[in-house]
C-alpha positions, -999 to 999 in steps of 0.1 A, spaced: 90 -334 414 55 -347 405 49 -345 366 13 -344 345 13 -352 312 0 -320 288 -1 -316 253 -6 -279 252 21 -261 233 27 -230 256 41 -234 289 44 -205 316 62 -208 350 53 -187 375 83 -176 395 77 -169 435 111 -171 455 131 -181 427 140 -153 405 165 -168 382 171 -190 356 202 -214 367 193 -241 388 152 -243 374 146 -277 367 113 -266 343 142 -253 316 141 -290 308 108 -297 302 106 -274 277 108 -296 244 86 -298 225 69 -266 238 62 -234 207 57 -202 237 68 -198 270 68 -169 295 72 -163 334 49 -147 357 52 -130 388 26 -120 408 25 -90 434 3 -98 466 -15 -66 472 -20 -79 513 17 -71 516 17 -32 511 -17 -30 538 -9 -17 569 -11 -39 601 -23 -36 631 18 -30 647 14 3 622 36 -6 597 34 -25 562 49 -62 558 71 -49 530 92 -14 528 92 6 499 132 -3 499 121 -42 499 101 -34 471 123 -10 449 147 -43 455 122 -65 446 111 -45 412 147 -42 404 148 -80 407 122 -85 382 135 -60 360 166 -79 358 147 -113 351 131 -103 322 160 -90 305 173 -122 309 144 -138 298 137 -110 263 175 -123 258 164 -155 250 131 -145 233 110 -153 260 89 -127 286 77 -121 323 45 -111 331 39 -90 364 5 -91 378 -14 -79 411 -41 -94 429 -43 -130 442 -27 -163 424 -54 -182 427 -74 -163 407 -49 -150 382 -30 -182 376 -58 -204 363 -71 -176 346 -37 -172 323 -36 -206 321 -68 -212 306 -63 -180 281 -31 -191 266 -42 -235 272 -8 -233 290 12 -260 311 22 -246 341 52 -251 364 64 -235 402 83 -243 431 62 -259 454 55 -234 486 71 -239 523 45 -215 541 12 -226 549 -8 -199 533 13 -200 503 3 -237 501 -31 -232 502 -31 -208 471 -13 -235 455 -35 -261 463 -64 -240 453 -43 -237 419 -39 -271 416 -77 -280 420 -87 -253 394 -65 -266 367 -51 -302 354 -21 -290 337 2 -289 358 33 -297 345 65 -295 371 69 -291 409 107 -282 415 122 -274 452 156 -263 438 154 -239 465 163 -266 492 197 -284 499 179 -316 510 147 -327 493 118 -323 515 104 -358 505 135 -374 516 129 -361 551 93 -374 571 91 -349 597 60 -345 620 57 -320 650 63 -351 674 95 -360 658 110 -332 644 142 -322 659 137 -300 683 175 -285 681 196 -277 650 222 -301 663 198 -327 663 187 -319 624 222 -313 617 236 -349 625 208 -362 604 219 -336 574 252 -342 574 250 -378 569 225 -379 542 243 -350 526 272 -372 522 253 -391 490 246 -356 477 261 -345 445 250 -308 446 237 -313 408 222 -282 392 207 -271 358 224 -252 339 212 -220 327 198 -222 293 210 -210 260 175 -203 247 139 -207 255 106 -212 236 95 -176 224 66 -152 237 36 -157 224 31 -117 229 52 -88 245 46 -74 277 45 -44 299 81 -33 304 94 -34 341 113 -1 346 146 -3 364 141 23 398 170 41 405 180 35 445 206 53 462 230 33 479 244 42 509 276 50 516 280 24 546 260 -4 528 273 -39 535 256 -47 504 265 -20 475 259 -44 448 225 -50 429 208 -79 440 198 -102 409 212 -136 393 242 -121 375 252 -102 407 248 -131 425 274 -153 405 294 -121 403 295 -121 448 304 -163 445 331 -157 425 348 -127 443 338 -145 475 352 -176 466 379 -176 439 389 -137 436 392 -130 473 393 -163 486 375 -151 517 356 -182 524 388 -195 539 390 -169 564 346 -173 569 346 -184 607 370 -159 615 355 -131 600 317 -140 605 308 -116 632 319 -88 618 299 -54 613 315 -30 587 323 -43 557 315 -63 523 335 -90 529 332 -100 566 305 -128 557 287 -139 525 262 -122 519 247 -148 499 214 -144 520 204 -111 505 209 -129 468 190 -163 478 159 -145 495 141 -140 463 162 -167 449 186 -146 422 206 -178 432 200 -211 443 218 -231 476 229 -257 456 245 -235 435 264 -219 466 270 -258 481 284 -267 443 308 -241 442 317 -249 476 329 -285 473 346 -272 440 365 -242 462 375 -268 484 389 -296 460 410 -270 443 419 -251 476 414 -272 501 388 -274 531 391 -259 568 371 -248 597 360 -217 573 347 -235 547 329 -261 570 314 -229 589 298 -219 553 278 -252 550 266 -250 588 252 -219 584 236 -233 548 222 -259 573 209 -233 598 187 -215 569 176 -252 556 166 -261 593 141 -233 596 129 -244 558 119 -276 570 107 -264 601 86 -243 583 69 -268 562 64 -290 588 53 -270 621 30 -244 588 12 -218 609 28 -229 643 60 -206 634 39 -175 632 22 -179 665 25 -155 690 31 -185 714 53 -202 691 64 -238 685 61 -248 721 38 -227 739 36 -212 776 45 -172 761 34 -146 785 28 -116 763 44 -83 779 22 -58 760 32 -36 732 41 1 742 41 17 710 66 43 723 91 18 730 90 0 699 94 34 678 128 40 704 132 6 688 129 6 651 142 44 652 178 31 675 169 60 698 170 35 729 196 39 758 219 11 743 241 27 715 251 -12 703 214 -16 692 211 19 686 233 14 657 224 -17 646 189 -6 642 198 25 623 219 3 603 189 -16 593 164 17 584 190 30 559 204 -2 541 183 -26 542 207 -54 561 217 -61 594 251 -85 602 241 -118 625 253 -106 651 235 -71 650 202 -93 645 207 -117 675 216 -86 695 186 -60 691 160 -95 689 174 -102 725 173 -68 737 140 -60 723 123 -91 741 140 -92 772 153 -60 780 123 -38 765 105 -65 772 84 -61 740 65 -92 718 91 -113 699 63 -117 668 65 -76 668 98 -75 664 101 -102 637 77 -84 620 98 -52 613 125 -73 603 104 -85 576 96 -51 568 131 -39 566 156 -66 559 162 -73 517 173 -104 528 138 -116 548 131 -148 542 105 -160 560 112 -194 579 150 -182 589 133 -146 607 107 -157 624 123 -190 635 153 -171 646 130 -148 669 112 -174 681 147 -193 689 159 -159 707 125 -156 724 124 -193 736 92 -204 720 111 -227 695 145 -244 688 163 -235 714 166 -259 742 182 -232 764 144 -224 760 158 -187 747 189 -163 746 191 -136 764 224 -114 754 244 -88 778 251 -62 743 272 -38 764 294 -75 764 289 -80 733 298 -43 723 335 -47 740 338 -75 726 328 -73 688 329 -39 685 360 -26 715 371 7 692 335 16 688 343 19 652 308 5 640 291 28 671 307 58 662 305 48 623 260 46 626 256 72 654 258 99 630 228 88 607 
């Protein structure tokens, strides 16, 4: 965390993809400080359409998303304080705000490349910057000194190298506070949208920071189904057959320290196994494509990925409607896809499924592919999708160099009743 001293007496933090205030370390910088507010601002770029036909956010993602920030600033009026929502481009708006109210200014510091760059531009236009947080990762970036030649090109290879400095980690977290510097004006109210839930959701909860601490405690201490995690993981119907913490730390209603602190408390009082190990591994599967993220920057978006040599198929549009529609000839994706269109969520093994068959069975561009998911999913995170296609696809981080899966297999095997077939083929 890099600090600036400021004497201004107003300080706003401008929230990105951490929509919550437990686990923020700018709550304690705060003294001394007579107004505060958050911003969030709404990138217009993501509602264009692109050139696949299709918009980089749904209107579901983004009646998610508003919900979100409805929820955020009733927790923030609560404690006398306010968020702003704006649209257009940070750069401009940020420095703007901060030279109309002479505010400090605090955010998490970006993993994406283009996000970086309208950081940096914020951070040439203005000296009053006050915090830089990253309470969004389990390891500290700085502690890590990855470059492209030495970053591990595997997950077991990061892993190792995780594990053993997690082992002086204390999972520390800041609390969330009791009260805040007041407003120095009102703003616009964010208006709640009311959005149908479907019947089959996997998720039929709101997704925001009290519903988030709500899921850890059923999933930990009410039902007690972390202990049964590895087990259950690859399930398809269902609340409780995985976490479902990814759909809460997305947009960051909760933090992975937060999950990691309640994990090592869950296990002192209940004990450790397998299950609970499993939870952490996959925490360290979403933390490897972070890193790889900041380190490899525009790399993970390329069509030819982190190690090059792709031989681009084509796009043939029909196909890829079949696709996103689950209209192809393999009911297993068929219903995984249709899955996707009316919740908003997919299971992990749903995702590695229709990714495999999409690339090497339709044979159709991987970046295509990862680009609907981020379109669709409520839980798209950028880093974990598209280094997860590019793993499937055999650009990246695989050293099978890619995955290729047989889904009528995997349909006997995960799914032998055709109880999740039969359940989506209906919609």
């Amino acid at each position: 965390m890099s600090i600036k001293k400021t004497n201004s007496t107003t300080h706003i933090h401008w929230f990105i993809h951490d929509l919550r205030l437990t686990d923020q370390s700018f709550t304690t910088h705060l003294a001394g400080k007579n107004y505060f507010f958050g911003v969030y601002i709404l990138d217009p770029r993501l509602f264009k359409h692109t050139s696949f036909g299709f918009r980089r956010m749904s209107l579901m993602r983004l009646q998610n998303l508003r919900n979100q920030l409805h929820a955020l600033q009733v927790d923030l009026r609560k404690l006398g304080s306010d968020l702003l929502v704006c649209v257009g481009t940070p750069s401009k708006i940020i420095p703007e705000l901060c030279k109309n109210y002479d505010a400090s200014l605090s955010f998490q510091r970006a993993t994406f490349h283009w996000e970086k760059t309208e950081q940096d531009k914020i951070l040439n236009a203005i000296e009053n910057v006050a915090f830089e947080g990253n309470e969004n990762y389990l390891l500290p970036l700085e502690s890590f000194t990855w470059r492209t030649n030495n970053f591990p090109k595997s997950f077991t290879g990061f892993r190792k190298k995780a594990e053993k400095m997690a082992k002086n980690i204390d999972w520390m977290y800041y609390p969330k506070p009791q009260e805040l510097p007041n407003t120095p004006k009102s703003f616009s109210e964010i208006k709640k949208v009311k959005t149908p839930i479907h019947l089959m959701s996997a998720i039929p909860f709101p997704v925001n920071e009290q519903s988030a601490l709500d899921r850890l405690n059923h999933y930990f201490y009410e039902s007690k189904a972390v202990s049964k995690y590895k087990e259950t993981r690859n399930g398809l119907l269902g609340t409780n057959y995985s976490s479902k913490f990814s759909v809460f730390i997305a947009n960051g209603s909760i933090s992975p320290r937060t999950i990691m602190r309640h994990l090592k408390k869950y296990e002192a009082t209940h004990g450790g196994n397998e299950s609970t190990y499993w939870l952490w591994f996959e925490l360290l599967w979403r933390e490897y494509f972070q890193h790889a993220a900041a380190c490899y920057g525009a790399k993970l978006f390329l069509k030819n990925g982190i190690n090059g040599g792709l031989v681009d198929e084509g796009l043939k549009v029909n196909t890829l409607k079949k696709w996103q529609n689950g209209e192809t000839p393999d009911q297993f994706v068929n219903a995984n896809m249709k899955e996707l269109v009316n919740t908003g969520f997919m299971s992990n093994r749903g995702r590695q499924n229709v990714a495999s068959f999409f690339i090497h069975d339709l044979k159709q561009p991987w970046w295509i592919g990862a680009a609907w998911f981020e379109n669709q999913l409520l839980d798209f995170d950028a880093a974990s999708n598209y280094g997860n296609w590019q793993y499937i696809a055999g650009v990246g981080f695989n050293p099978k160099g890619g995955s290729h899966f047989n889904t009528v297999s995997q349909a006997n095997f995960y799914d032998p009743n055709f109880e999740y077939i039969n359940t989506w083929s209906n919609y």
